[in-house]
N, CA, C and O atoms as a MOPAC input file, in Angstrom:
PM7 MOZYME 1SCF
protein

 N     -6.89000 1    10.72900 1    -6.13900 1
 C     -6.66000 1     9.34300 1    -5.76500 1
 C     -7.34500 1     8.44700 1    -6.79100 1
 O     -8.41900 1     8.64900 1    -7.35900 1
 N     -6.56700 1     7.48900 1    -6.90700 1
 C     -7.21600 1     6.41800 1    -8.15900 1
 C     -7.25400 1     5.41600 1    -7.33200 1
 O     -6.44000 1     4.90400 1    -6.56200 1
 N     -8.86400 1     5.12800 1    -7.75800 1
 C     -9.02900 1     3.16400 1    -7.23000 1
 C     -9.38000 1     2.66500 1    -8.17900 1
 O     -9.91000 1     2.87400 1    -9.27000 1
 N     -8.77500 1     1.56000 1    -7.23900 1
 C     -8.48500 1     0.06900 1    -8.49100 1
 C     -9.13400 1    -1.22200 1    -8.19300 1
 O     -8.35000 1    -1.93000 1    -7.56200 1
 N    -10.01000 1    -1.66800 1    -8.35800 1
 C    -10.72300 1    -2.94400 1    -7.71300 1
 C    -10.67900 1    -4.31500 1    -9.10300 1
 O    -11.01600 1    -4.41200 1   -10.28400 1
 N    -10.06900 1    -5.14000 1    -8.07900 1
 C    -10.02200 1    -6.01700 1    -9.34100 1
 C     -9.84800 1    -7.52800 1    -9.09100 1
 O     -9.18700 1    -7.85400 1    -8.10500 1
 N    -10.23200 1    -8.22400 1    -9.66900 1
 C    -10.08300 1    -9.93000 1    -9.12600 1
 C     -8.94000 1   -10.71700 1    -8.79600 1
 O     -7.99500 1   -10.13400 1    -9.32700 1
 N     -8.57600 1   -11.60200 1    -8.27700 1
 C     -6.99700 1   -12.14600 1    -8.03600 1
 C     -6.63200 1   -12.27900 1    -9.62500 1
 O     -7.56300 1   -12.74700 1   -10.27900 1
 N     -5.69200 1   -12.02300 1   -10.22200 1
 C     -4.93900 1   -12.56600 1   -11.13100 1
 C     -5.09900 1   -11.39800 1   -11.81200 1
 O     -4.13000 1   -11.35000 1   -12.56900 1
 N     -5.87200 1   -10.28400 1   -11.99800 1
 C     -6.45700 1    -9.56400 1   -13.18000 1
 C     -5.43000 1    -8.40400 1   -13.24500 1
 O     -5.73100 1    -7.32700 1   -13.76100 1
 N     -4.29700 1    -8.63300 1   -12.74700 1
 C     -3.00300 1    -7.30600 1   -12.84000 1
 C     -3.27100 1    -5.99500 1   -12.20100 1
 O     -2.92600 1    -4.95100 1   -12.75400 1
 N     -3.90300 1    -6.01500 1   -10.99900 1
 C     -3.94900 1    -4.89900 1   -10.02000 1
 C     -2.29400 1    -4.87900 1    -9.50500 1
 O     -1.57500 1    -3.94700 1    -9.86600 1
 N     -1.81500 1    -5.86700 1    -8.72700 1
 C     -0.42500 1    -5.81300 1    -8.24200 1
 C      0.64200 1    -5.13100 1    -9.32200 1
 O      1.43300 1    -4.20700 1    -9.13100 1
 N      0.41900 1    -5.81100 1   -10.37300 1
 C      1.37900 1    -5.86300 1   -11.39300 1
 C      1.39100 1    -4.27100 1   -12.00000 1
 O      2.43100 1    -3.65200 1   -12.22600 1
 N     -0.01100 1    -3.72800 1   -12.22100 1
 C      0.20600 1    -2.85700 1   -12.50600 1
 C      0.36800 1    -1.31800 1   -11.36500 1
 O      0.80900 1    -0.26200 1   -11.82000 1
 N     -0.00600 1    -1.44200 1   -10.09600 1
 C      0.50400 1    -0.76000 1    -9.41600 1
 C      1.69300 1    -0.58300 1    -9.26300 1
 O      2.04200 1     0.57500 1    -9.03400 1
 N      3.21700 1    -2.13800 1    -9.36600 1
 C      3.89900 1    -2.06200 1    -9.16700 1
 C      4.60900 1    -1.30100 1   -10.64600 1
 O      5.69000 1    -0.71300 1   -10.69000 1
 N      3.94500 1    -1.45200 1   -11.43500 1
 C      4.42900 1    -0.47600 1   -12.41200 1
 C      4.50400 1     1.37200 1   -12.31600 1
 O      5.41300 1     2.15700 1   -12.58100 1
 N      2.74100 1     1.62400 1   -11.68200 1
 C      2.43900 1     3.11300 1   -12.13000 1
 C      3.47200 1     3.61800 1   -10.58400 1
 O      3.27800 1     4.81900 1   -10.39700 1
 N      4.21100 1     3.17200 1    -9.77400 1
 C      4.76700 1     3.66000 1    -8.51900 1
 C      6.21300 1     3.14000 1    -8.71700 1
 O      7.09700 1     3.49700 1    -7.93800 1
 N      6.51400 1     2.13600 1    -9.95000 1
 C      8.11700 1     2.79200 1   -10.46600 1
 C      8.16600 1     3.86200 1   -11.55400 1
 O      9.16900 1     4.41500 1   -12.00300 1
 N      6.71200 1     4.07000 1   -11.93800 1
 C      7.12100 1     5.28500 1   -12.96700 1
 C      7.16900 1     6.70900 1   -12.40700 1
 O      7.79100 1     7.59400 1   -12.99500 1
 N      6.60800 1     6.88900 1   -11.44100 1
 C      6.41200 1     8.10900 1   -10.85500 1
 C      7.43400 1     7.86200 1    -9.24900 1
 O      7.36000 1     8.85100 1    -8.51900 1
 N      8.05400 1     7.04700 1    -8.85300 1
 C      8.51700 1     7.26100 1    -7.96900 1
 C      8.02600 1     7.10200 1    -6.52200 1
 O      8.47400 1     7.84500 1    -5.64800 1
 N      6.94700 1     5.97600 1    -6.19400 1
 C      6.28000 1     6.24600 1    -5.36400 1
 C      7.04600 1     4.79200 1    -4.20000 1
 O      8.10500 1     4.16600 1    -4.17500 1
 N      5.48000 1     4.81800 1    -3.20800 1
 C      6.28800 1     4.26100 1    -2.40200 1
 C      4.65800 1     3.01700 1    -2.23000 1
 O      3.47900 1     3.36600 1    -2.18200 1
 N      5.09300 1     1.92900 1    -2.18700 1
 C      3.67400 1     0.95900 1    -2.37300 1
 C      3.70600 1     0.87600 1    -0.42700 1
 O      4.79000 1     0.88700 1     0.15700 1
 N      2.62600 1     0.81300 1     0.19400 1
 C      2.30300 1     0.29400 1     1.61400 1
 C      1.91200 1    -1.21300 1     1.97200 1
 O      0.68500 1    -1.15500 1     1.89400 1
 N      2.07800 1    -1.89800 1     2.15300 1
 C      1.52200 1    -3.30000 1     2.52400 1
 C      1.00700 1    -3.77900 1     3.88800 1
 O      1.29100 1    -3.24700 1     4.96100 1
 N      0.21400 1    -4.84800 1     3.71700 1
 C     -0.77400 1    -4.97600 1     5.15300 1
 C      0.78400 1    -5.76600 1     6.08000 1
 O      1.07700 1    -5.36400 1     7.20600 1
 N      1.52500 1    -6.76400 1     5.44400 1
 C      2.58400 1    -7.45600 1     5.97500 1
 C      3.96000 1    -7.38300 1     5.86700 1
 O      4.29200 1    -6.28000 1     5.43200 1
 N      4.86200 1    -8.09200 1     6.08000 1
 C      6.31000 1    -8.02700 1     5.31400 1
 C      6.02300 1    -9.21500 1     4.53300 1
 O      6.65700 1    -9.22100 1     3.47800 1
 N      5.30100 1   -10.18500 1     4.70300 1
 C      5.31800 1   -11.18100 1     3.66200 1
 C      4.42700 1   -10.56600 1     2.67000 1
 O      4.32500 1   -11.38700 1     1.75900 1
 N      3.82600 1    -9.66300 1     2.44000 1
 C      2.94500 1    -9.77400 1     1.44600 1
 C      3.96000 1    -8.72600 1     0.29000 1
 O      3.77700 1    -8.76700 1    -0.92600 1
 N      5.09300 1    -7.76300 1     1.00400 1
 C      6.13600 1    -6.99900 1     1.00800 1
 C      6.62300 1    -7.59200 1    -0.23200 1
 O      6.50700 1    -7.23800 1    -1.40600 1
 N      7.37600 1    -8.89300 1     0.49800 1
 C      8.62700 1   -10.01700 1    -0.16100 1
 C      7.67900 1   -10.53000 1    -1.42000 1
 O      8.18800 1   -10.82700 1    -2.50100 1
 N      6.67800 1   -10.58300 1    -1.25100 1
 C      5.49700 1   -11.11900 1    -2.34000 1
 C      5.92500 1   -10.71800 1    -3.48700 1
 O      6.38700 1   -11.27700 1    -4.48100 1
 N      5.54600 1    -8.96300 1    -2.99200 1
 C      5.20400 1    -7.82700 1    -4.08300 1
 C      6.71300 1    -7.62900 1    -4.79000 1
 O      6.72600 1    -7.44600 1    -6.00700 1
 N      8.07500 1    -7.66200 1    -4.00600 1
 C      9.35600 1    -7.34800 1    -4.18200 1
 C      9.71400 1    -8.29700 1    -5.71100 1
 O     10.27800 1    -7.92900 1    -6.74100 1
 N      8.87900 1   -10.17500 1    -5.17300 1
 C      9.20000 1   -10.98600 1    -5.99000 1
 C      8.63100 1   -11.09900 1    -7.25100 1
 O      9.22600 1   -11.55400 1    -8.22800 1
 N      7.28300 1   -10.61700 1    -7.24400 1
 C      6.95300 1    -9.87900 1    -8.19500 1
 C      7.07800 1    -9.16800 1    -9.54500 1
 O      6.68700 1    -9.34100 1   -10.69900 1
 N      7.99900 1    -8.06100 1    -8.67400 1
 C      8.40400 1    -6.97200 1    -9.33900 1
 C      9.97600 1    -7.57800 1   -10.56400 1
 O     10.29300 1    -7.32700 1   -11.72700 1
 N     10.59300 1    -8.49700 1    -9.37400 1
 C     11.51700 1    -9.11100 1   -10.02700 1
 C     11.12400 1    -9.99300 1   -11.44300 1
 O     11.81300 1   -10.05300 1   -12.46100 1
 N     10.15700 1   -10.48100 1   -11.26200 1
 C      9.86000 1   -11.45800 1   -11.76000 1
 C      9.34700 1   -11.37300 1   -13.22900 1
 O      9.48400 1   -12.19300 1   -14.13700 1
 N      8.59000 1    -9.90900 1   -13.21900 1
 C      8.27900 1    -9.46300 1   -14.68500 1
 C      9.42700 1    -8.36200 1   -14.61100 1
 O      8.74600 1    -7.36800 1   -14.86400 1
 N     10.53000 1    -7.95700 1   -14.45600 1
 C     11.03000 1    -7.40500 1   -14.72700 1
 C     10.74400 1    -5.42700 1   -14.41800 1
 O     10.78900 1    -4.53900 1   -15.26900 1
 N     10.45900 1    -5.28900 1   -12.88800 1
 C      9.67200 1    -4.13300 1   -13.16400 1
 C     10.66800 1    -3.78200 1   -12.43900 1
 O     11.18600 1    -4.56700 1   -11.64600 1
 N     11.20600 1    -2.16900 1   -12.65900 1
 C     12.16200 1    -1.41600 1   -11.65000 1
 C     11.74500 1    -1.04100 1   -10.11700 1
 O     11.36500 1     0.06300 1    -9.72700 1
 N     11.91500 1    -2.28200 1    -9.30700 1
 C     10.83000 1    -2.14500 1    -8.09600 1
 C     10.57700 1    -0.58400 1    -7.23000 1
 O     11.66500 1    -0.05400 1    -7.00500 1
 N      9.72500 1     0.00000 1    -6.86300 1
 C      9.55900 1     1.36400 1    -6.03100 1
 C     10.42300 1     0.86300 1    -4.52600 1
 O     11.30500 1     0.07700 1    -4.17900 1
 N      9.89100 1     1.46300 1    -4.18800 1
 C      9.85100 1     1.32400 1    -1.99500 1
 C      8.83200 1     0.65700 1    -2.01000 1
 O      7.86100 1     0.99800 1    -2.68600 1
 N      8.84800 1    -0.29000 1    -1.36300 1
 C      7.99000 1    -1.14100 1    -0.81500 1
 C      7.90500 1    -1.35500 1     0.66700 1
 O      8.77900 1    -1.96000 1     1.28700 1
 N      6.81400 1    -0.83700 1     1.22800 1
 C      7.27100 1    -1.24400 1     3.40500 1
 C      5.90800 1    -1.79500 1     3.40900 1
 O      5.01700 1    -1.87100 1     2.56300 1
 N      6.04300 1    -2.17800 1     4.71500 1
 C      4.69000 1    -3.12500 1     5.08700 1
 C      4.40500 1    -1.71800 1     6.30900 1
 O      5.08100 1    -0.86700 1     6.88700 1
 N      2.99900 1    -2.14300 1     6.22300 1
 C      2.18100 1    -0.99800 1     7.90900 1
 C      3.31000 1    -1.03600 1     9.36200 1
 O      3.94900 1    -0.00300 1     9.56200 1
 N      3.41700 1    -1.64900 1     9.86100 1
 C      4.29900 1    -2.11800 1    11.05700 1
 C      5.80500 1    -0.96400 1    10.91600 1
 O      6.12100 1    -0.29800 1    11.90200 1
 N      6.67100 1    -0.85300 1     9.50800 1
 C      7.51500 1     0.21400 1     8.91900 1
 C      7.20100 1     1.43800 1     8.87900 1
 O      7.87000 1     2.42200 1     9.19100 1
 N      5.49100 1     1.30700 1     8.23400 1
 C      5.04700 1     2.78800 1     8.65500 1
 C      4.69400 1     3.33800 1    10.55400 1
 O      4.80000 1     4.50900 1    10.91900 1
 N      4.40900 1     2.52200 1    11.20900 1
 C      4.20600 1     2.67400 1    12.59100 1
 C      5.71900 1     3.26300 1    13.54500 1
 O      5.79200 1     4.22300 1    14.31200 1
 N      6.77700 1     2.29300 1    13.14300 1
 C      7.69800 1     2.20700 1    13.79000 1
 C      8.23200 1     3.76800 1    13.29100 1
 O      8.75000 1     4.50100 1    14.13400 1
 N      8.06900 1     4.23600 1    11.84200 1
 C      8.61200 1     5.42000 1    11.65800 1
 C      7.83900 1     6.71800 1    12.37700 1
 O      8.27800 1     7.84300 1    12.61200 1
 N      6.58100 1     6.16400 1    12.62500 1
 C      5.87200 1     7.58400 1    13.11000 1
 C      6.09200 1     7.15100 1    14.29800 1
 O      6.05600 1     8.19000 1    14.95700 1
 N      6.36800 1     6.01100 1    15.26400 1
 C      6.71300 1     6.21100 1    17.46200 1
 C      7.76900 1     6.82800 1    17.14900 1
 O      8.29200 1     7.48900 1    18.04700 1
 N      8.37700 1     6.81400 1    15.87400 1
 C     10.64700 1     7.43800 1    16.26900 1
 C     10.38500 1     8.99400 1    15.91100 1
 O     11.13500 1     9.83500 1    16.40600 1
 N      9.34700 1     9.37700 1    15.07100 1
 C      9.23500 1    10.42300 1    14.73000 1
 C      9.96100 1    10.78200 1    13.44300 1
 O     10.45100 1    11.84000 1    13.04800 1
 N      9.87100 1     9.53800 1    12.90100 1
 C     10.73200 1     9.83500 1    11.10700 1
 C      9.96800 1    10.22100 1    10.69100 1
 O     10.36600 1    10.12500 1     9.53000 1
 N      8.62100 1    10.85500 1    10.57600 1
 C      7.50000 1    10.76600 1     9.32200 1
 C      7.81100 1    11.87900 1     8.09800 1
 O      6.79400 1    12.00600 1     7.41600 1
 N      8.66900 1    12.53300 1     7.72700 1
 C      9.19500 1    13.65700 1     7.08400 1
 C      9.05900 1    12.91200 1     5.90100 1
 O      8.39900 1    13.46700 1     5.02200 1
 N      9.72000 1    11.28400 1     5.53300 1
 C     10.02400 1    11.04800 1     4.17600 1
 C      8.62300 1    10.59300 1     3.67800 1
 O      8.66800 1    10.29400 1     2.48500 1
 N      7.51000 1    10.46600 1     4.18200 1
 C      6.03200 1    10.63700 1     3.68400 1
 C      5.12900 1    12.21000 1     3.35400 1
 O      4.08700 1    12.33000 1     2.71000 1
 N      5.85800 1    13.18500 1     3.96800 1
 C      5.64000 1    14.06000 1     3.41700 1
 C      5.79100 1    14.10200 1     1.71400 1
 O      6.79100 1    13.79400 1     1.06400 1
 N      4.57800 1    14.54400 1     1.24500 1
 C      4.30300 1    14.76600 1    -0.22900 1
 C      4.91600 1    13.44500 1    -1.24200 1
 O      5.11000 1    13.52000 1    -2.45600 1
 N      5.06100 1    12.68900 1    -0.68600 1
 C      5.28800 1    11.08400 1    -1.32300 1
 C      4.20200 1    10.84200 1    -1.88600 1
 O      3.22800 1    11.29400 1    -1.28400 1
 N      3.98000 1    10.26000 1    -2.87900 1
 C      3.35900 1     9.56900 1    -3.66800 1
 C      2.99200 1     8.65800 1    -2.75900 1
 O      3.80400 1     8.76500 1    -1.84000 1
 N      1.99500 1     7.58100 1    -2.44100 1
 C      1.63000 1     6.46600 1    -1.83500 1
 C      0.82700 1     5.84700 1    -2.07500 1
 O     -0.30600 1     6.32900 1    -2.06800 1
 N      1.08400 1     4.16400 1    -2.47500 1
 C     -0.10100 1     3.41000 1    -3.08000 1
 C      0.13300 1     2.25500 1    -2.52000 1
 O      1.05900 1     1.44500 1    -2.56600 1
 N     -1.12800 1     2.34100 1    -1.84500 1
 C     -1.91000 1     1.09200 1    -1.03400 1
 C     -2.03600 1    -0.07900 1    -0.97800 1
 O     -3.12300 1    -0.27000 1    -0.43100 1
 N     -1.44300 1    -1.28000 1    -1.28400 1
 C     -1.67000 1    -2.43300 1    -1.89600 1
 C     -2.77500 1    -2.98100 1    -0.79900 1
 O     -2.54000 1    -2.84100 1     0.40200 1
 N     -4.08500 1    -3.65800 1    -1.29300 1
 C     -5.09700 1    -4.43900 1    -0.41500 1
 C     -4.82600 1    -3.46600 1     0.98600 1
 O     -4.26700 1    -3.68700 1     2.06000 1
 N     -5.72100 1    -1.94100 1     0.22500 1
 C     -6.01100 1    -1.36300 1     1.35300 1
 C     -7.59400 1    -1.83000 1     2.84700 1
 O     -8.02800 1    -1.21500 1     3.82100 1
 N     -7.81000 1    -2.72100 1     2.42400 1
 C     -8.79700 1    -3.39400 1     3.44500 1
 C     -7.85700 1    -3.83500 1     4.13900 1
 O     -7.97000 1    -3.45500 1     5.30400 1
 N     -6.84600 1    -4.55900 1     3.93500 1
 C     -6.32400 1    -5.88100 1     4.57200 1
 C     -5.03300 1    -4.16100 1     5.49500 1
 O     -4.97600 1    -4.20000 1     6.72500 1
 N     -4.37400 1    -3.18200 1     4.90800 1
 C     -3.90400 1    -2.25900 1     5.55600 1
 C     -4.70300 1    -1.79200 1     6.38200 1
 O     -4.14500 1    -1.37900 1     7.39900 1
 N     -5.88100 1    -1.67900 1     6.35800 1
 C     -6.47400 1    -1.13600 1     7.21300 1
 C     -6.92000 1    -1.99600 1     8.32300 1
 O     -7.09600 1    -1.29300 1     9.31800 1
 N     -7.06700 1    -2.72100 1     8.45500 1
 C     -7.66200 1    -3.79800 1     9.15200 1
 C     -6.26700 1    -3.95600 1    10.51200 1
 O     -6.25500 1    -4.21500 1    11.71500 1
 N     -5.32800 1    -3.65600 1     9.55200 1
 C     -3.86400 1    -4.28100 1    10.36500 1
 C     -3.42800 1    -2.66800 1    11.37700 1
 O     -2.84700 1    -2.57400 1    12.45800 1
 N     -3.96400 1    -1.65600 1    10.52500 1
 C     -3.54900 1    -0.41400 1    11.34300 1
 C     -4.45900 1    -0.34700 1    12.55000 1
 O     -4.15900 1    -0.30400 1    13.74400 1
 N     -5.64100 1    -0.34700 1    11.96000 1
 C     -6.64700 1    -0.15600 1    13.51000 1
 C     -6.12800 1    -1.38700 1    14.64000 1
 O     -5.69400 1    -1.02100 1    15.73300 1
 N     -6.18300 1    -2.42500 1    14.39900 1
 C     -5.68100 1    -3.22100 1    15.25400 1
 C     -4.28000 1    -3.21500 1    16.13500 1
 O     -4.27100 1    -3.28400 1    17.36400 1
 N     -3.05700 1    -3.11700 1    15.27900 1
 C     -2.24400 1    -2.15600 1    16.19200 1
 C     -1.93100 1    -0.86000 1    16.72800 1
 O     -0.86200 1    -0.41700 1    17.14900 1
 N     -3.39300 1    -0.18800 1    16.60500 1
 C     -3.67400 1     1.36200 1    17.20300 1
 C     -4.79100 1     0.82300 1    18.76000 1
 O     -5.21300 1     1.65300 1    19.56600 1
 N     -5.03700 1    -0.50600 1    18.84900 1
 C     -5.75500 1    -1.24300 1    19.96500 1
 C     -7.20800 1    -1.10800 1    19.47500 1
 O     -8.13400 1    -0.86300 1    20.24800 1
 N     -7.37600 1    -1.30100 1    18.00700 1
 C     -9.10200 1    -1.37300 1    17.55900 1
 C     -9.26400 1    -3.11700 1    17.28800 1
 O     -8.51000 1    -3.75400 1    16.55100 1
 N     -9.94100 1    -3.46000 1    17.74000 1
 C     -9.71500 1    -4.89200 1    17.03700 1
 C    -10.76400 1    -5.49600 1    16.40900 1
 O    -10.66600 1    -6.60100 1    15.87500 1
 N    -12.09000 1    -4.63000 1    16.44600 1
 C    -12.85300 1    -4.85300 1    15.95900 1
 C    -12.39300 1    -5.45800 1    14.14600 1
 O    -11.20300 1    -5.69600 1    13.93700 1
 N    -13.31300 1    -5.63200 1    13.10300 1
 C    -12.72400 1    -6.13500 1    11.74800 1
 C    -13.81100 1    -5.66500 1    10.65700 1
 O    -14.91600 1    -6.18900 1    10.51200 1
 N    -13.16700 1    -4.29700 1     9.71900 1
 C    -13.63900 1    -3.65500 1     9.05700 1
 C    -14.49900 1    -4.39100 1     8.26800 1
 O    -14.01100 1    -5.37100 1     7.70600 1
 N    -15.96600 1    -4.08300 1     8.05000 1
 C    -17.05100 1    -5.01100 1     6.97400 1
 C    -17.47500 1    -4.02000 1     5.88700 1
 O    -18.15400 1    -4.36300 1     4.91900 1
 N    -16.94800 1    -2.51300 1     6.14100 1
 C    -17.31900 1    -2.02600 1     5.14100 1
 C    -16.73500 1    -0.45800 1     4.76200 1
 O    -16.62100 1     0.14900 1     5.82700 1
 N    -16.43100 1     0.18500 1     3.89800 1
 C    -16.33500 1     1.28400 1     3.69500 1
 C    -16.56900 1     2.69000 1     2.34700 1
 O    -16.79300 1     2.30900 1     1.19800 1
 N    -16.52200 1     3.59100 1     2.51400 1
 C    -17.18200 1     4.30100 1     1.88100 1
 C    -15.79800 1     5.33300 1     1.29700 1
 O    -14.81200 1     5.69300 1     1.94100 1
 N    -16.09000 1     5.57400 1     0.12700 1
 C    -14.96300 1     6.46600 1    -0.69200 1
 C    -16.08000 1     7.36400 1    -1.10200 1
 O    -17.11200 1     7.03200 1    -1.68600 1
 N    -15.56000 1     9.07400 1    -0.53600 1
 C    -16.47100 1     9.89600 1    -1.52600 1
 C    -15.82900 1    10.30200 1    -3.24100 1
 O    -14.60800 1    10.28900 1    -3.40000 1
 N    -16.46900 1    10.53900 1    -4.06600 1
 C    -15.90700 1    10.18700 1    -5.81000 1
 C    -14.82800 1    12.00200 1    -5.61200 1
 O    -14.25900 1    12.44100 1    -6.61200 1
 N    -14.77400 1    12.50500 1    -4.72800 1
 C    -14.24300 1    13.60000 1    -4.92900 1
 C    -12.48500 1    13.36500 1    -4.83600 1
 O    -12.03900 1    12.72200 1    -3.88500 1
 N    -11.72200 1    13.82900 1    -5.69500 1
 C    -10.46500 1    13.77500 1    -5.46600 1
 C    -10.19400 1    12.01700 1    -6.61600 1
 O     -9.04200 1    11.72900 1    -6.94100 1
 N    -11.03700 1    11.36200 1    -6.92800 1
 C    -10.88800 1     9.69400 1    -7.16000 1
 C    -10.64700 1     9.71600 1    -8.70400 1
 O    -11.66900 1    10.04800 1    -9.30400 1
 N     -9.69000 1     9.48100 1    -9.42600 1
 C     -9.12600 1     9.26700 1   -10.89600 1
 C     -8.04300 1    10.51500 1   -11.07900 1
 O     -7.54800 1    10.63900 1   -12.19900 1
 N     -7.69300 1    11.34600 1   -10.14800 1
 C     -6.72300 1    12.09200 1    -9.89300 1
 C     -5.15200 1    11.74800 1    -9.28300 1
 O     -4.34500 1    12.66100 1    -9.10900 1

């Protein structure tokens, strides 16, 4: 897993939306607007957009029992705080994440 931490403007989006049309992946988002964001984006510099779903797409596929097309998918996170924040809360957590911990194992892979 590769992380990416980086300031507004400094091409985190831009370049995720790149390394997940080169390999085929599928980007996750905390919203559908942040979705249409990333879609406009992609248009916008010209990038061959991936799959793009917001959390709520991923939920609805795992109550129907689609989850097969996430098997061995590639998947990259866009403002995984703000995904996470949105999953626990519609799993009935509502508390609001202040902090978390990545162990370095598996991280630039």
């Amino acid at each position: 897993m590769k992380v990416v931490v980086g300031n507004r403007g400094s091409g985190v989006t831009t370049n995720m939306l790149i390394d997940a049309a080169y390999h085929g992946g599928t980007i996750i988002t905390s919203t559908s607007g942040q979705r249409f964001n990333m879609e406009a984006h992609a248009k916008k510099f010209g990038i061959d957009c991936p799959d793009i779903i917001d959390i709520y797409s991923v939920l609805n596929d795992i109550k129907n029992g689609k989850t097969e097309k996430y098997d061995n998918a590639q998947l990259y996170i866009d403002n995984a705080s703000l995904v996470l924040n949105r999953l626990l809360s519609e799993i009935g957590i509502k508390g609001k994440v202040v902090e978390i911990s990545l162990s370095m194992e598996g991280i630039g892979n």
